[in-house]
C-alpha positions, 0 to 999 in steps of 0.5 A: 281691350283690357276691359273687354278681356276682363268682360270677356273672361268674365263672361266666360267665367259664367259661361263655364260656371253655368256649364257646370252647373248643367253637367251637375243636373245632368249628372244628377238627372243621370243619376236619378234616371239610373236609381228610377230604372233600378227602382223600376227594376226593383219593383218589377222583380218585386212584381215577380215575387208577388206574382209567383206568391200568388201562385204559390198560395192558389197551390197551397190554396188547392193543396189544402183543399184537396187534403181536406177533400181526401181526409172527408173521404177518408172518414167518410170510408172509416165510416163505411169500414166501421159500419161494414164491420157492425153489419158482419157482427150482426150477420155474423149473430144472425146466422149464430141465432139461426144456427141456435135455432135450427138445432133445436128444430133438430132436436125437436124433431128427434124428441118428435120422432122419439115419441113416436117409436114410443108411441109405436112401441106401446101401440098409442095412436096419439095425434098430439101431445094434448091427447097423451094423457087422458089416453094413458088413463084411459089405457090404465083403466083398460087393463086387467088387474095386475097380479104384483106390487113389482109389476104395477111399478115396472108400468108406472115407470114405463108411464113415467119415462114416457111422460118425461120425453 
């Protein structure tokens, strides 16, 4: 009986020891399940961040895009802007130029009608100004002889003043 208690107790002995060994593996299984879920969970915030990366860049991806589409536009206006202004300088020299020239028209036609209250005056019928010259000849030939030095020089300088305006 001895024997079968010592067979017994030895058995038992196994028994208990391979028992422990089980509650080993499973502790360490547990804990390798534990560490596996934790790693999982790991991965998947992991995943999150990733994930909230992407948007995160698609953003900063549009947000880019958007600030290159408005800096194109905005040059593209500085463009508009600076060619709006060399335009006005232009219209502005045009209307300087047609300015310039309506005040010589102006003052041709007070030239024009000066010679004409001139041509009036002295009674020449003159239709250009071509015609001034050999028409004052002619009229100087016309004319009697005239009595003084004094008065020839005041009809040479009235000629004169004519030809000069």
């Amino acid at each position: 009986m001895i024997y079968f208690f010592l067979e017994w107790d030895k058995e038992r002995n196994l028994f208990q020891d391979y028992i422990n060994s089980l509650r080993k593996e499973i502790r360490v299984l547990l804990q390798e399940q534990t560490d596996t879920k934790s790693q999982i969970s790991i991965i998947n915030e992991l995943t999150e961040n990733v994930t909230d990366l992407n948007v995160d860049l698609q953003n900063h991806i549009l947000i880019k895009q958007r600030s290159e589409m408005s800096i194109n536009n905005l040059e593209h206006n500085c463009q508009l802007l600076d060619t709006e202004q060399n335009l006005q300088q232009e219209y502005l020299q045009l209307l300087k130029k047609d300015n310039e020239k309506l005040q010589l028209k102006l003052e041709l036609n007070t030239y024009k009608l000066e010679i004409k209250r001139l041509y009036s005056h002295f009674n020449i019928n003159i239709d250009s100004i071509e015609q001034l010259i050999p028409t004052l000849e002619d009229r100087l030939l016309q004319t009697s002889s005239i009595s003084s030095t004094s008065e020839l020089n005041n009809e040479y300088e009235q000629l004169e003043k004519i030809l000069q305006i």
